[in-house]
C-alpha positions as CSV (number, residue, x, y, z in Angstrom):
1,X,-29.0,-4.3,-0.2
2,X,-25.4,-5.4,-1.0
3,X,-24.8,-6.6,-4.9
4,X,-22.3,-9.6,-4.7
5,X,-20.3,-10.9,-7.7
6,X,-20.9,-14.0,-9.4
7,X,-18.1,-15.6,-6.7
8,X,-19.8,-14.2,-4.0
9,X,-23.0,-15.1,-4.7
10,X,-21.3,-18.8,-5.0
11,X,-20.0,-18.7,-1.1
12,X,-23.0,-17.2,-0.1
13,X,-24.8,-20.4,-1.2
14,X,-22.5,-22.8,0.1
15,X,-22.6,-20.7,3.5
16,X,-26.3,-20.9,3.2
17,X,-26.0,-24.9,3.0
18,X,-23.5,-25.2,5.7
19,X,-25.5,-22.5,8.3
20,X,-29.2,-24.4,7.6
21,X,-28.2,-27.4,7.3
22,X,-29.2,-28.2,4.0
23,X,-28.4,-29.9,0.6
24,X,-27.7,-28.0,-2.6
25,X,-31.0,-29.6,-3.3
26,X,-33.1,-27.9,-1.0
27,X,-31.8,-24.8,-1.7
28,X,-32.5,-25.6,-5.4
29,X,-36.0,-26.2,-4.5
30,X,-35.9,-23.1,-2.1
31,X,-35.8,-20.8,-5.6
32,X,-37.1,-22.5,-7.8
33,X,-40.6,-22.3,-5.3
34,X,-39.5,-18.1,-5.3
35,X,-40.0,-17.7,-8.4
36,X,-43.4,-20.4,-9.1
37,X,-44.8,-18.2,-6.4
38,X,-44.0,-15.0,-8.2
39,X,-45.1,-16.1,-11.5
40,X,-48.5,-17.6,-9.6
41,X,-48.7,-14.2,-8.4
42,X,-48.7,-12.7,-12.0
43,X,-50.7,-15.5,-13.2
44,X,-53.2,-16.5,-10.7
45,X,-55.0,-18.6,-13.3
46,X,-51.9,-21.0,-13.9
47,X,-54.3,-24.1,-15.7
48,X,-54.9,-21.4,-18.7
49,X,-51.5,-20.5,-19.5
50,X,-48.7,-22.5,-21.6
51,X,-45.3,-22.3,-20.4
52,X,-42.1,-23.3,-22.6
53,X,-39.0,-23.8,-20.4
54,X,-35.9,-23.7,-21.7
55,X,-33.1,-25.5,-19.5
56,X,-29.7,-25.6,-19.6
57,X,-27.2,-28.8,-17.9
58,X,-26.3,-26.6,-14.8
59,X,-28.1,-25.4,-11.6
60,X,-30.0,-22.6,-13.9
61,X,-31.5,-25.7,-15.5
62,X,-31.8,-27.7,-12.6
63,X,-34.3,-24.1,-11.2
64,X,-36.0,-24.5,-14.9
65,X,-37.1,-28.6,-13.9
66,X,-38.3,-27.8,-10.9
67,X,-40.5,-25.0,-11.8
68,X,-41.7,-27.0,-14.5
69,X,-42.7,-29.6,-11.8
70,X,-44.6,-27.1,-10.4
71,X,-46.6,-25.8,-12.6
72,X,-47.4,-29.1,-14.0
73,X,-48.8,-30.2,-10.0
74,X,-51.1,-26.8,-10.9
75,X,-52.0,-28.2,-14.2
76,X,-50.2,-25.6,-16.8
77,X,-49.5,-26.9,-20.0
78,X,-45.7,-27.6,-19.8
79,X,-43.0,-28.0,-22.6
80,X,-39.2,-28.4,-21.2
81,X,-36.6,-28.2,-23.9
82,X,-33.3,-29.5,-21.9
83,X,-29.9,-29.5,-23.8
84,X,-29.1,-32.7,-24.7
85,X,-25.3,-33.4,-23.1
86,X,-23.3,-35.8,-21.4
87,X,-22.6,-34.0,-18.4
88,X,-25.4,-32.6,-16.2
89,X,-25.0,-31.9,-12.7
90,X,-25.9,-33.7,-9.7
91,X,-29.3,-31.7,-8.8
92,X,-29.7,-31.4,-12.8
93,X,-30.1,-34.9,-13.2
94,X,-32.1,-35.4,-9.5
95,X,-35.0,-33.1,-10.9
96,X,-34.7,-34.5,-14.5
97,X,-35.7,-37.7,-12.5
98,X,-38.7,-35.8,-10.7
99,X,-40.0,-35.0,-13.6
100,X,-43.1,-36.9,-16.0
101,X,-40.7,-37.8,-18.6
102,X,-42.9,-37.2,-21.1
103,X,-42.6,-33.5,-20.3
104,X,-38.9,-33.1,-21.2
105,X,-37.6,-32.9,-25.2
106,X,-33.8,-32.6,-25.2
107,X,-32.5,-30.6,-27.7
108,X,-29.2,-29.4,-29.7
109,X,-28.4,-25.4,-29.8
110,X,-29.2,-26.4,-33.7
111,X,-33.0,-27.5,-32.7
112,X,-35.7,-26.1,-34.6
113,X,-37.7,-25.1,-32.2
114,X,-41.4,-23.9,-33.0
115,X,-42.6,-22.0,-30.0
116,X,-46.7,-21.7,-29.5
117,X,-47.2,-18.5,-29.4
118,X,-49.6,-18.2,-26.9
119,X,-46.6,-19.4,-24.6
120,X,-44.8,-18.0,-21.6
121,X,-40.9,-18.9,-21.9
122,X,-39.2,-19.1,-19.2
123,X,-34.8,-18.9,-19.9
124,X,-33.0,-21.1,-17.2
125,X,-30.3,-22.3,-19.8
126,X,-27.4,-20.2,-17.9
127,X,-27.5,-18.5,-14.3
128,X,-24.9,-16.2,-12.5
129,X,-22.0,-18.3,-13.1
130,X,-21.0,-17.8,-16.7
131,X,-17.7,-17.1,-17.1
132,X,-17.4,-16.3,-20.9
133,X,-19.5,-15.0,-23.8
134,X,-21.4,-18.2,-25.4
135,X,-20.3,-19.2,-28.9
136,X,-21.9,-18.6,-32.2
137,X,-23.1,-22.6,-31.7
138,X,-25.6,-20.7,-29.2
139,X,-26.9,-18.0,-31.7
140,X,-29.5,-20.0,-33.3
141,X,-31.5,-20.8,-29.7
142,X,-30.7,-17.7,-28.8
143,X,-32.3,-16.1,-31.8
144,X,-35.8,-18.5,-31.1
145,X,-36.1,-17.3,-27.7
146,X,-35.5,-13.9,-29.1
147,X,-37.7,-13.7,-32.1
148,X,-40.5,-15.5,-29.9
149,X,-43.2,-12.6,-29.5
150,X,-44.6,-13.3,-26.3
151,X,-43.5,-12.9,-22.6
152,X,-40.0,-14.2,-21.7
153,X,-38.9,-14.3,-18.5
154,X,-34.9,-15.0,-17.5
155,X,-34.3,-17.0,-14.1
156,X,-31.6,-15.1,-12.2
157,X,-29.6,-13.4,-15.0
158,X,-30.6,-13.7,-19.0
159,X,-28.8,-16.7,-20.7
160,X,-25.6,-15.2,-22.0
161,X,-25.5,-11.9,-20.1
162,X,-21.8,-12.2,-18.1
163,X,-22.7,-11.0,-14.9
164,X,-19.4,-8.7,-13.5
165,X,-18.6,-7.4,-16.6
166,X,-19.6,-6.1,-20.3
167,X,-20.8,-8.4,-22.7
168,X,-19.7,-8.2,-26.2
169,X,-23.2,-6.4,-28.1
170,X,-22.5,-9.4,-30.9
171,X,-22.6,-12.4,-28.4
172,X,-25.9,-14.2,-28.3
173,X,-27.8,-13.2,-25.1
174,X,-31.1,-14.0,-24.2
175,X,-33.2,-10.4,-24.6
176,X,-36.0,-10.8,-21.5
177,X,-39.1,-8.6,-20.5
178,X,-38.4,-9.8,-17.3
179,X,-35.7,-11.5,-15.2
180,X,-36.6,-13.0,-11.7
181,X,-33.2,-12.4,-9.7
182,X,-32.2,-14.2,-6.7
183,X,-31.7,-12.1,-3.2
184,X,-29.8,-9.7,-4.8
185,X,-29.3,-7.5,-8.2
186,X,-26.7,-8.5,-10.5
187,X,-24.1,-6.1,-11.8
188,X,-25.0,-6.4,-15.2
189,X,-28.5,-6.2,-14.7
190,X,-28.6,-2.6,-13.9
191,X,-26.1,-1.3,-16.5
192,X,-28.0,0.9,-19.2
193,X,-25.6,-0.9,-21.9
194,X,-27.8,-4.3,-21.5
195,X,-30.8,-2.2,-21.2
196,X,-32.5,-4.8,-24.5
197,X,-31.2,-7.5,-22.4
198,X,-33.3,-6.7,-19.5
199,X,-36.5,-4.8,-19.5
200,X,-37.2,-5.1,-16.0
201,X,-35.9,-7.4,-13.1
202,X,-38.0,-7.8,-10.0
203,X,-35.6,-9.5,-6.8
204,X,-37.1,-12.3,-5.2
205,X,-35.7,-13.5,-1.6
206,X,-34.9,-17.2,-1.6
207,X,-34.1,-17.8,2.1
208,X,-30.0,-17.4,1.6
209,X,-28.6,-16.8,5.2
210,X,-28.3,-13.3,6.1
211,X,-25.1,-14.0,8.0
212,X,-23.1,-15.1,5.3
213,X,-24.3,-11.8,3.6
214,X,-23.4,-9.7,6.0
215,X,-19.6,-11.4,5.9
216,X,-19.3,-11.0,2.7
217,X,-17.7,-7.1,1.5
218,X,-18.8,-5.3,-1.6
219,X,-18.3,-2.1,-2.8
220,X,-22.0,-2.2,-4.6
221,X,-25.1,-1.4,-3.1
222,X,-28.4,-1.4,-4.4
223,X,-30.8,1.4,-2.4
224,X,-33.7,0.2,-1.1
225,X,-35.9,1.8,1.7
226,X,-34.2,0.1,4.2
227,X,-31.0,1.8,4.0
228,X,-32.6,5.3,3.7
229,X,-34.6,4.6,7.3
230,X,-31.0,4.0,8.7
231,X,-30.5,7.2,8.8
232,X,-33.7,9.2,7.8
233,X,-34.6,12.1,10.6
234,X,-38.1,12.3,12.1
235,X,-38.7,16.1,13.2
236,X,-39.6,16.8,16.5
237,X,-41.8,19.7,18.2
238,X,-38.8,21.4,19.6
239,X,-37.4,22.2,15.5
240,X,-37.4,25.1,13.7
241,X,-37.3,26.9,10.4
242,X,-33.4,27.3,11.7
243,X,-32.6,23.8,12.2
244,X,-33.5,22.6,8.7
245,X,-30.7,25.1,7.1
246,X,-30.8,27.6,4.9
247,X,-30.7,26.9,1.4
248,X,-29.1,28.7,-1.9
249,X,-29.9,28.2,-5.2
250,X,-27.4,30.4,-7.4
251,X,-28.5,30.0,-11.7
252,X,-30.9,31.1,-14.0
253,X,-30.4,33.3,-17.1
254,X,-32.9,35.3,-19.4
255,X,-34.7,32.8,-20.9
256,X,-34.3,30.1,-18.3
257,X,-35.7,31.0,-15.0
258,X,-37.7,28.0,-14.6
259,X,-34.8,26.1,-13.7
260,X,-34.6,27.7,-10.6
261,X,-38.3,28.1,-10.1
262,X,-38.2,24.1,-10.0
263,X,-35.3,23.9,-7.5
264,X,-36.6,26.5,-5.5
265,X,-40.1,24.4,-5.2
266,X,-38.1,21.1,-4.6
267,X,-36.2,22.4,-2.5
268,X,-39.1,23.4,-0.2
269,X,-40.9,20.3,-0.1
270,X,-37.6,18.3,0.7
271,X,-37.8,20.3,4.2
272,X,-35.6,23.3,4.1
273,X,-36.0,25.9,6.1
274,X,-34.9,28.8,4.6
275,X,-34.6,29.1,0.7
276,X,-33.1,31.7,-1.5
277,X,-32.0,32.2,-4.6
278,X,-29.4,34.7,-6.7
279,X,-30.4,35.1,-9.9
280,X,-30.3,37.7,-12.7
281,X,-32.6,41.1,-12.1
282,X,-34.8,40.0,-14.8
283,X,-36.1,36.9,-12.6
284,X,-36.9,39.2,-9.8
285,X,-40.6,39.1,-10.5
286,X,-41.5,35.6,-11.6
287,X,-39.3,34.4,-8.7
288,X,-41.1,36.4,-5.9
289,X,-44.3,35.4,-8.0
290,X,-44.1,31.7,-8.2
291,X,-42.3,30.9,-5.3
292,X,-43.2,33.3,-2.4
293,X,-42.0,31.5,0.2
294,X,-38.6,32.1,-1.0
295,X,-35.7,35.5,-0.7
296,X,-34.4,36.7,-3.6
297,X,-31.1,38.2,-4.2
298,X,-30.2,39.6,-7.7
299,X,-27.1,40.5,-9.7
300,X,-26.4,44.3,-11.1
301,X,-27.0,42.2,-14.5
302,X,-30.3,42.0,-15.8
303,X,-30.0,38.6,-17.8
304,X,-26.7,36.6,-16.3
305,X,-25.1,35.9,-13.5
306,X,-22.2,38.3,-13.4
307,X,-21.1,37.8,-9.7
308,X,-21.6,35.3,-7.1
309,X,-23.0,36.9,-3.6
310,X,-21.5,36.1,0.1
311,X,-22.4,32.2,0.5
312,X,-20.6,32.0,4.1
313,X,-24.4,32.4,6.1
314,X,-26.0,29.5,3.9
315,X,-25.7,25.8,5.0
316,X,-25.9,24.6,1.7
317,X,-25.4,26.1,-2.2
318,X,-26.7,24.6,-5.2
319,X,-25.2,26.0,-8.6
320,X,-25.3,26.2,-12.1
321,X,-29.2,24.9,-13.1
322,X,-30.0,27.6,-16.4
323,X,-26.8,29.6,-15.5
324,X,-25.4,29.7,-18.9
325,X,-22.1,30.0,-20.1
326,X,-21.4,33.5,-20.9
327,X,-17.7,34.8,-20.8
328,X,-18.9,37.0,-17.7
329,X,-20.7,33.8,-15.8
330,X,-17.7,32.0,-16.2
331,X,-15.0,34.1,-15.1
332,X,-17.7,35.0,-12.1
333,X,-17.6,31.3,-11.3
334,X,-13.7,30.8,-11.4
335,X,-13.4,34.1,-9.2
336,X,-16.3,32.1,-6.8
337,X,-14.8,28.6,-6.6
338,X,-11.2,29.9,-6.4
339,X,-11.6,31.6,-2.9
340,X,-12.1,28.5,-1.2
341,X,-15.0,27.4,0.5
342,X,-15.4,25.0,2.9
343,X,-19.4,24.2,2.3
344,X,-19.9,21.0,-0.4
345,X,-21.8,22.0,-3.0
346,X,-24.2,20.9,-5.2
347,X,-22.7,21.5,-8.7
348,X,-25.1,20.6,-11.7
349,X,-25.6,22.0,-15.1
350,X,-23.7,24.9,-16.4
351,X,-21.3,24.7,-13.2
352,X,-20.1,21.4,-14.9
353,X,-19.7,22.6,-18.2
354,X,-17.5,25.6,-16.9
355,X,-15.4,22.7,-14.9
356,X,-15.1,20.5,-17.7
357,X,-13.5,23.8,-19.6
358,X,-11.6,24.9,-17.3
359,X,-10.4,21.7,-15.1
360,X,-7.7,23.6,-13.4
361,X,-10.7,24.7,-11.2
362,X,-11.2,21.3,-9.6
363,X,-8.6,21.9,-7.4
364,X,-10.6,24.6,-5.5
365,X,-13.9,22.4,-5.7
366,X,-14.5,22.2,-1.9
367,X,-14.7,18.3,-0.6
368,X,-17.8,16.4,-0.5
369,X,-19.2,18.2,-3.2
370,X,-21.7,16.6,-5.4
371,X,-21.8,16.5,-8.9
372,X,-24.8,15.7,-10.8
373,X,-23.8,15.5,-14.6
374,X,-26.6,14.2,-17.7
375,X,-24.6,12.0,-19.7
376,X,-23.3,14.5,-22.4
377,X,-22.3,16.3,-19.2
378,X,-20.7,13.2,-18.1
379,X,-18.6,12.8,-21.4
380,X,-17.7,16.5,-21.1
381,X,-16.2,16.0,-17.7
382,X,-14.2,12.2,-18.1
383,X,-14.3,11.8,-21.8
384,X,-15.2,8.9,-23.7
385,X,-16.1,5.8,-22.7
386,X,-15.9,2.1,-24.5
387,X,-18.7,0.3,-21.9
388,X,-20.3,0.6,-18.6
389,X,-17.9,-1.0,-16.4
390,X,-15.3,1.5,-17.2
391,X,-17.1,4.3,-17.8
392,X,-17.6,3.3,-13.5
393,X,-14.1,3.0,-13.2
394,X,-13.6,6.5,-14.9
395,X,-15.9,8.1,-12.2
396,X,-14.4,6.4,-9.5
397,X,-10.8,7.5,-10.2
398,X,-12.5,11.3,-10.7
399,X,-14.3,10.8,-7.4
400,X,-11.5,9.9,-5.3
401,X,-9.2,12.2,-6.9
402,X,-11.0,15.2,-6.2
403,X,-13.0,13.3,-3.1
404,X,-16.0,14.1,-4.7
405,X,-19.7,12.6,-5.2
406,X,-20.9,11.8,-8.8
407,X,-24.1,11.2,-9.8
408,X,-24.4,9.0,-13.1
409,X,-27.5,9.7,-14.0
410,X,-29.9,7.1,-16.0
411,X,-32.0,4.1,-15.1
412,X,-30.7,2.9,-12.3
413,X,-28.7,5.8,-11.5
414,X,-25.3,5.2,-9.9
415,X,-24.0,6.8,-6.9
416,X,-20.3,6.8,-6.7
417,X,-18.4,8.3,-3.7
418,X,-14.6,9.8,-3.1
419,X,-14.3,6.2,-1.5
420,X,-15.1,4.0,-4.7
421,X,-18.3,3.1,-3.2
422,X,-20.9,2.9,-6.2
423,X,-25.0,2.8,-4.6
424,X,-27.6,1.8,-7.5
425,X,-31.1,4.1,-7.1
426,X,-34.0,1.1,-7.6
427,X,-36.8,4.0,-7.8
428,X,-37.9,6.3,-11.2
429,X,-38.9,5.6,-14.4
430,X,-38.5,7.0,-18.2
431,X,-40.9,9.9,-17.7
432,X,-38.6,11.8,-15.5
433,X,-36.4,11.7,-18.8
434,X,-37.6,15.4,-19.5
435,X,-36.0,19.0,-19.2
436,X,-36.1,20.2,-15.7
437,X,-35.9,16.4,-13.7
438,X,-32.5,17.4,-12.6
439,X,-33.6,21.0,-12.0
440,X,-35.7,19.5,-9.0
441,X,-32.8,17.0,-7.6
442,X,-30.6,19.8,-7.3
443,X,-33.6,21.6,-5.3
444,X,-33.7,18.1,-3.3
445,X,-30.1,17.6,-2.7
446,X,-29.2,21.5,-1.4
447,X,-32.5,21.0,0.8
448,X,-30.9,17.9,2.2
449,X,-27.5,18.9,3.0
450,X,-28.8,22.5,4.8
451,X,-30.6,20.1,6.9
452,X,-27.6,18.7,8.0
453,X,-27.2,14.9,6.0
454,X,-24.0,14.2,5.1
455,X,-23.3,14.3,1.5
456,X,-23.3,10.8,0.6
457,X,-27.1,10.7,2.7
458,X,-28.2,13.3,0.6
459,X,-27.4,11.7,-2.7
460,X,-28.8,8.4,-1.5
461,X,-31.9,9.8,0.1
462,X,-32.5,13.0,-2.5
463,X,-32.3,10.6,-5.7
464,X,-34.4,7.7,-4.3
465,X,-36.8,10.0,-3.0
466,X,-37.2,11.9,-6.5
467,X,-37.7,8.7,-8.5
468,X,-40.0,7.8,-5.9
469,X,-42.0,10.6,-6.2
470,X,-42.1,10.0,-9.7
471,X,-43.2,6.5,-9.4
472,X,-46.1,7.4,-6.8
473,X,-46.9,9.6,-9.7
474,X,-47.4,7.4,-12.6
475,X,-50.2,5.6,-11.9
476,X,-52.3,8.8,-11.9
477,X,-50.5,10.6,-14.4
478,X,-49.0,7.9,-16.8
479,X,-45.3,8.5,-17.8
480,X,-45.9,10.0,-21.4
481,X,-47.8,13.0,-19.5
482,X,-45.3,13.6,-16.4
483,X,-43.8,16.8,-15.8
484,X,-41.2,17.9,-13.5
485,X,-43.5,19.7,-11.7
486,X,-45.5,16.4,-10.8
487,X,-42.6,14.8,-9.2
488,X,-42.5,18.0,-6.6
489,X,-46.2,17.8,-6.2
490,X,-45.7,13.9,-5.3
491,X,-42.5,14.4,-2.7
492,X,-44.7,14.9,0.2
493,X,-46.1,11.3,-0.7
494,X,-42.8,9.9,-1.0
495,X,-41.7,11.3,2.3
496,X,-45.0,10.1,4.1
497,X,-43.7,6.6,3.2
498,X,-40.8,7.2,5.3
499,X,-42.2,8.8,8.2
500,X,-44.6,5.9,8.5
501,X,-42.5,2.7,7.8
């Protein structure tokens, strides 16, 4: 699914006019009936519930009068608060017009406004389209909404929230549980800065024509199912354990074999078919224990990884999950990554940390590598950042520098490629946010790339399908209570939806 900017998203409306035939109007009434239907859906009882709409001069507003008209026809209690001004537009004042009059009380941003509190807000005071932060003449409408302790939902974008760039954290900005998005995810809706900005956003389709989307070019995607069955491979009789690649998993330490345990697992259920792993002697036992289905190779050195073995018969190589960074792992690793190779890798944990210390080694890195870096890891690698938008920027000058894949991990995890290419991950949730999560996409990701996936199908398929995994999960398990160890359980699950879509 692409992600346009707020200019885009402008031409694909007026395309959308142009190709159906249609008046701004329509296409008003086209989204505002997207997202009465959603809320109907959430509220099937609509005559119980209150709803206070707040509604800007614009088109947001113009969305706010129309759903207000409709949940009146259903019999909801309904209270529009309209900015009093001037200068409304065209479909603004159409719907103003469609609407019982006695439903409307036009306000100032200085209103007093006394919200019930059994209430469901609804924010349609700005859309998309807002060009700079509002003004402190907004902060005290702002601060109702926010101080309001019931639901509020945001039409399109929360009312203040600039949607291609950062928003100052002072600037008043409407703080929803839940914004109802049109066609496509906004930029700022899935950066972890505005994270008390937006809870949650769900994307609704509001009929904009498909053509003028697929004119339009963006270098932001948002991954859906869709895009993974473009390129997703069915098995057929005629496969063997041969043809799905044989996987490495090079880490652990005394102390710290779980790491690879978790990997090895993952890396299993995500359809290798061969795994093993080099890890110090003293994980001999619990490796050949928990995970028979896997070889083990060990180094002369009981507790660390002192030398790295011959890699050039393994399709793919994950390193660095529990490796440590001992003087003797480290100059192991430069003597490894030195040589040559011509195999990406999948480089996450310790391997980063002995990059960012040494970063004259990035010039051996071999192409098409992935990097999967936790923040801190992050901020080791590129430094400090002032904001989301250029911490992005940062990781796209590092990816196509070293033409590299980097994973910024989060909610909404970014995928950014050597090519500046950034994929959002829609699937996972906050209890993956526990030791030994990445363990099992590093598992995931060598799995993928021994089968033969490109590096930038791996990342997009090996993240989506671990947050999915997770999210099959939850309802079972409940996020406080999920383990790393779940998520592998639940993999087969999240495969099975491929296979049968």
């Amino acid at each position: 699914m692409k992600i346009l900017s707020a200019s885009q998203m402008s031409w694909v409306d007026k395309q959308t006019m142009h190709d159906k035939g249609i008046s701004s109007l329509d296409l008003m009434e086209q989204a505002a009936t997207a997202v009465f239907e959603a809320i109907k859906q959430q509220y099937p009882r609509l005559e119980q519930h209150s709803f206070c709409i707040f509604c800007g001069k614009g088109n947001n507003g113009g969305d706010g009068l129309v759903l207000a008209r409709l949940l009146d026809q259903q019999q909801a209690e309904v209270r529009v608060y309209l900015i009093d001004t001037p200068d409304y537009s065209a479909d603004n004042l159409a719907n103003q017009n469609r609407l019982p009059a006695h439903l409307i009380r036009k306000i100032s941003t200085k209103t007093q406004i006394h919200i019930p509190g059994e209430a469901i807000v609804l924010d349609c005071l700005f859309g998309y389209g807002l060009k700079y932060p509002l003004n402190e003449d907004w902060r005290n409408l702002i601060a109702a909404i926010n101080g309001f302790s019931g639901p509020v939902y945001a039409i399109d974008i929360p009312s203040g929230l600039l949607s291609d760039e950062t928003t100052p954290k002072d600037s008043p900005v409407v703080e929803a549980d839940l914004v109802y998005t049109f066609q496509s995810p906004k930029l700022a809706l899935l950066m972890p800065e505005n994270r008390f900005r937006v809870k949650a956003f769900h994307v609704l389709d509001i009929g904009l024509s498909p053509t003028a989307f697929d004119q339009v070019d963006t270098a932001f995607h948002y991954v859906d199912s869709a895009l993974l069955r473009s390129f997703y491979r069915k098995r057929n009789k005629f496969d063997h354990k041969g043809t799905f690649g044989h996987s490495l998993i090079v880490g652990g330490s005394r102390g710290k074999m779980g790491a690879v345990q978790l990997a090895l697992k993952a890396a299993l259920r995500a359809g290798c078919g061969l795994a093993s792993a080099y890890i110090p002697s003293c994980g001999y036992t619990s490796i050949q224990t928990a995970v028979p289905e896997t070889m083990v190779i060990t180094d002369p050195d009981d507790d660390l990884i002192t030398q790295f073995p011959d890699v050039h018969s393994f399709q793919s190589i994950g390193i660095g999950i529990g490796m440590g960074t001992a003087q003797s792992t480290i100059d192991a690793f430069k003597m490894f990554i030195a040589q040559g190779l011509d195999t990406p890798l999948v480089l996450d944990a310790d391997a980063l940390n002995i990059l960012a210390q040494q970063p004259e080694l990035w010039q051996f890195v071999p192409k098409q590598s992935i990097l999967t870096p936790h923040p801190k890891e992050l901020s080791r690698l590129l430094g400090a950042w002032q904001n989301d938008f250029q911490k992005m920027d940062k990781v796209k000058a590092f990816a196509a520098q070293y033409q590299l894949y980097v994973l910024i991990k989060g909610a909404n995890s970014a995928l950014v490629t050597p090519e500046g290419v950034i994929y959002f991950n829609s699937t996972g949730n906050v209890g993956m946010a526990t030791g030994g999560s990445g363990d099992i996409l590093t598992g995931i990701l060598t799995a993928l790339i021994g089968q033969g996936y490109s590096s930038r199908e791996a990342l997009i398929m090996g993240v989506y399908l671990h947050g999915r995994a997770a999210d099959i999960a939850v309802p079972s398990i409940g996020v406080y209570s999920l383990l790393p160890s779940d998520i592998i359980s639940y993999l087969p699950a999240a495969f099975l939806e491929l296979e049968i879509q």
